[in-house]
N, C-alpha and C positions, 0 to 999 in steps of 0.2 A: 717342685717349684723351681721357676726360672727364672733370674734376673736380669734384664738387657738394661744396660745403662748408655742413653742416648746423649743428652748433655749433663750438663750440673744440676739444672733442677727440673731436670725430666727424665722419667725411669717407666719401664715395664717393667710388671710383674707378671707371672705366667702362673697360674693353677691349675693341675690338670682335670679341673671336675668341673660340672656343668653347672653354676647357681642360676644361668638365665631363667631356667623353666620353672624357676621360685617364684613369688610373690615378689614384687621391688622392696619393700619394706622387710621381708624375710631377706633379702640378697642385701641391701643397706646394712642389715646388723651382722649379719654374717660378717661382712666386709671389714665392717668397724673391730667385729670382735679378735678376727685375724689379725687386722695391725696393731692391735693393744698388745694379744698375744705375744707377738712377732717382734713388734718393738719393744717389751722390755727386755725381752731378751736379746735380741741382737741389734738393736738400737739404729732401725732402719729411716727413721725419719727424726732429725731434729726438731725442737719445738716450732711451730709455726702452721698456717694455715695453707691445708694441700686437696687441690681440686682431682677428683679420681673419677674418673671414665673407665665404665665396665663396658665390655666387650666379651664375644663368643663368637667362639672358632669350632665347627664341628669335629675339626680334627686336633685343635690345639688345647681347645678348655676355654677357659676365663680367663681374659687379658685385662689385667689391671692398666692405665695409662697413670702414673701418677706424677703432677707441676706442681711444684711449689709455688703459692702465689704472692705470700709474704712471711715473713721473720717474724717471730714474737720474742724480742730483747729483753722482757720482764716475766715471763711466763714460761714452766715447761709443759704445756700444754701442746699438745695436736689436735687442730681444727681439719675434720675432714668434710667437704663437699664430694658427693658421690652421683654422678649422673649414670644412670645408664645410658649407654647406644646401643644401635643395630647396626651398623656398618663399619667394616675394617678391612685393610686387603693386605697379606699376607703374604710374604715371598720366602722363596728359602734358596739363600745364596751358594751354592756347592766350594768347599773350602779347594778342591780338590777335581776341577771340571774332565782331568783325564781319567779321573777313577771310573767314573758315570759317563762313559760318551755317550747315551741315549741318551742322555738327558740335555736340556738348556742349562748356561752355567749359572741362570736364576730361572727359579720355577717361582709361577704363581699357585699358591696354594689350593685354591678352589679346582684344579685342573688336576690334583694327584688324590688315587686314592690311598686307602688307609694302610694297604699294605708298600707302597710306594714309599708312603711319605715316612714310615717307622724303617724302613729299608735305609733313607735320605740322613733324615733328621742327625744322625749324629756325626755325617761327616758334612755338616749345614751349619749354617749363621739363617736364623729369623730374620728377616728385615719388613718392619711393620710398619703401616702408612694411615696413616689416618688421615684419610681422602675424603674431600668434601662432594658430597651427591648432590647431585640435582631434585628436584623434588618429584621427579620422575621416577627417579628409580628407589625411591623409600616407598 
């Protein structure tokens, strides 16, 4: 599991396993049950209402997007919204572009494969975008 922290109340989460090809309502409770797990114990989300965007990467896993959408000041409750998507576009920044001269000193994901990208990934930063489509290409 991977954690990108983008701003204050926006974060990735990374799981290297596949739940797309679940049922949505099978992948929802998974999801839920993860962060119940997760959060007692290492107390990843404060109480409050957070909108979560599933996403799948063939070579990444399940990318959680999680925004805080508001504070609950009387409550420690966590309100999850969970949408699934289908679209995400993936880059992986090289920390170190002299190490890799074949390389671009940002690859797009979809462009590497599987043994490239485990070659990459750990001298990389993910950079992850959540790009708005045309309805063309959904």
């Amino acid at each position: 599991m991977q954690l990108i922290i983008k701003s204050d109340n926006q974060y990735y989460l990374i799981i290297p396993i596949d739940l797309i090809t679940q049922k949505e309502d099978i992948i929802i409770t998974k999801i839920k049950q993860l962060f119940l797990k997760y959060n007692q114990k290492y107390h990843l989300l404060e109480p409050g209402f957070y909108e979560v965007n599933v996403y799948n990467h063939h070579l990444v896993g399940t990318i959680l997007s999680i925004e805080k959408i508001d504070s609950f000041d009387f409550s420690e409750e966590v309100d999850l919204r969970i949408i699934i998507k289908s679209k995400i576009k993936i880059y992986l920044k090289i920390i170190d572009p002299t190490d890799f001269p074949n390389y671009k000193p940002e690859i797009d994901l979809d462009t590497l494969s599987y043994q490239d990208y485990l070659k990459l990934i750990e001298h990389s930063t993910l950079i992850i975008e959540q790009k708005k489509f045309s309805l063309r290409e959904l």
